[in-house]
C-alpha positions in Angstrom: -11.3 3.6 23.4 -12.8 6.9 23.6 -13.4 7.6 19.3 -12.8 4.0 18.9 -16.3 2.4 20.0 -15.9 -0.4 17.9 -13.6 -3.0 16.9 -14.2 -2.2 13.5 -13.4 1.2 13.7 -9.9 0.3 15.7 -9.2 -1.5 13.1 -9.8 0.2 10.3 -7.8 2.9 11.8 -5.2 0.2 12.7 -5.5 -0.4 8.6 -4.9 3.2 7.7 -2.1 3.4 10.5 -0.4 1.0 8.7 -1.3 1.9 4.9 0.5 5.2 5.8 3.6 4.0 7.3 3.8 1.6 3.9 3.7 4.5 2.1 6.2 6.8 3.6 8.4 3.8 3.8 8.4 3.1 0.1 8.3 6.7 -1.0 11.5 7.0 1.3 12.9 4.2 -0.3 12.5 6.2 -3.6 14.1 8.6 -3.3 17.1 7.0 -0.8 20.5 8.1 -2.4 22.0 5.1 0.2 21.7 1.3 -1.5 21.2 -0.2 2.5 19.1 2.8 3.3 17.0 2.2 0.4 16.8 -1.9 1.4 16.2 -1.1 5.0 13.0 1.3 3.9 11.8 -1.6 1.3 12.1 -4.1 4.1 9.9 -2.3 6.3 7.3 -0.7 3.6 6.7 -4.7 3.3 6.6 -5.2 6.8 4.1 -2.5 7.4 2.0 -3.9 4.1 1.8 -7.7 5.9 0.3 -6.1 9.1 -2.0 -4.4 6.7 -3.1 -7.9 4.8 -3.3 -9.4 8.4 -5.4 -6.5 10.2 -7.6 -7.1 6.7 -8.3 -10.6 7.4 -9.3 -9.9 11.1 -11.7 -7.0 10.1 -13.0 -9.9 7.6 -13.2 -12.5 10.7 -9.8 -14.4 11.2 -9.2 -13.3 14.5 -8.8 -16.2 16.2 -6.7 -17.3 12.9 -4.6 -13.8 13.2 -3.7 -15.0 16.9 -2.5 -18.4 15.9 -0.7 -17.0 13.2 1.4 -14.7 15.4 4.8 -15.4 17.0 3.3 -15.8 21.0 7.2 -14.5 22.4 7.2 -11.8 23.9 10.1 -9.5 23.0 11.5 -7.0 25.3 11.6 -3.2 24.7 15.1 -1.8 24.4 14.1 1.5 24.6 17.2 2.6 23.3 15.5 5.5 21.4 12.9 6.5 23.7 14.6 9.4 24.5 15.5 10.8 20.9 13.7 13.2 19.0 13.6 12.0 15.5 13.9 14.5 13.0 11.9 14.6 9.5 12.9 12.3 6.6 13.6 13.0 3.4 15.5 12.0 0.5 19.0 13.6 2.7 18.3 11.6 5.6 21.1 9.5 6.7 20.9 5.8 8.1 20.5 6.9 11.6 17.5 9.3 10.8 15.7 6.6 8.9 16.1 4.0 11.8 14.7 6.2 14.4 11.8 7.8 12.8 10.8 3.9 12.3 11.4 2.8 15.3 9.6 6.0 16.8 6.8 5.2 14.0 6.2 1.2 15.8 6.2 2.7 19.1 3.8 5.0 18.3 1.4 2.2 16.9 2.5 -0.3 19.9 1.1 2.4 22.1 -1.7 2.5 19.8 -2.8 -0.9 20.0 -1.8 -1.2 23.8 -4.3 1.7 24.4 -7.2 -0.2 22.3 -6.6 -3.2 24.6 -6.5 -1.7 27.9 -10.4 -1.1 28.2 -11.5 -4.5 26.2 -13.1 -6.8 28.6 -13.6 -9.6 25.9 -10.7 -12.0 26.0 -10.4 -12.5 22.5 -10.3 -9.0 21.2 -8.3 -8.1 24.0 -5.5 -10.5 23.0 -5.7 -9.7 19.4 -5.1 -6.0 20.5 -2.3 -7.3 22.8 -0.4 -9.4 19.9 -1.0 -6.6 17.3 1.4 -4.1 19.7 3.5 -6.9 20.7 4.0 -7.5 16.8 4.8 -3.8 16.4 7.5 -3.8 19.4 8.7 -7.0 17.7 9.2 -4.0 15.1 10.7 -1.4 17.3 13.3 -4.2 18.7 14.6 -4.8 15.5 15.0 -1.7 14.4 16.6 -0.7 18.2 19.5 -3.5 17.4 20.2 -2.2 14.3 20.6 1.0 15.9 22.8 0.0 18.5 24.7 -2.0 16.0 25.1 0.6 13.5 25.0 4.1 15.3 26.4 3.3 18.8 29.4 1.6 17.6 30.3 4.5 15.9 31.0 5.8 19.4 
């Protein structure tokens, strides 16, 4: 956890992780020219603002209510744009741009989160770290089946 040497500083970096991906979502969203581009962004700017109401109510004790409250499945990791290089979005960036800068985005926090756990020796915090990136590959696999559904058919 190197920086991190407290749960409370993981998470409010978790917070500010997730604060920021809100907000480049919705100011995306903005200034999106494309009516399902735009929804897409406004669909994840919420998602990204629930993690940030759920991390908020662990940092003020809910853990073990935060754990409960999470879908337990795990979901597998498509990795379908592992490989990519996402390029920078703006207000010209098409569909396919958007979904892979987001889905590079939630691996980028799932790798997060699954870096905070690795070193936890308490069971609870360790699983709360655990469903917290499992949440965000949730995320990533979403946004990977959209992918394949709209940008490899096109193949």
């Amino acid at each position: 956890m190197d920086k991190y040497t407290t749960i409370e500083a993981v998470l409010e970096r978790a917070i500010e992780i997730e604060v920021e991906s809100a907000e480049l979502y919705a100011r995306l969203a903005g200034t999106a020219r494309n009516a399902p581009i735009r929804t897409r962004l406004e669909e994840l700017a919420e998602m990204e603002r629930g993690h940030k109401t759920k991390l908020e109510q662990i940092r003020a004790g809910n853990i073990n209510w935060a754990i409960r409250r999470s879908e337990a499945k795990p979901v597998a990791d498509l990795r379908l744009t592992d490989h990519l290089e996402a390029k920078p979005i703006d207000a010209t960036a098409d569909y396919q741009d958007v979904l892979l800068a987001a889905a590079k985005r939630e691996k980028m926090t799932h790798d997060f989160y699954q870096a905070m756990a690795e070193p936890v020796d308490d069971a609870t915090i360790k699983s709360l770290f655990e469903m917290l990136a499992m949440e965000e590959l949730r995320h990533k696999h979403l946004l990977e089946k959209i992918y394949e559904e709209v940008v490899y058919q096109a193949f």
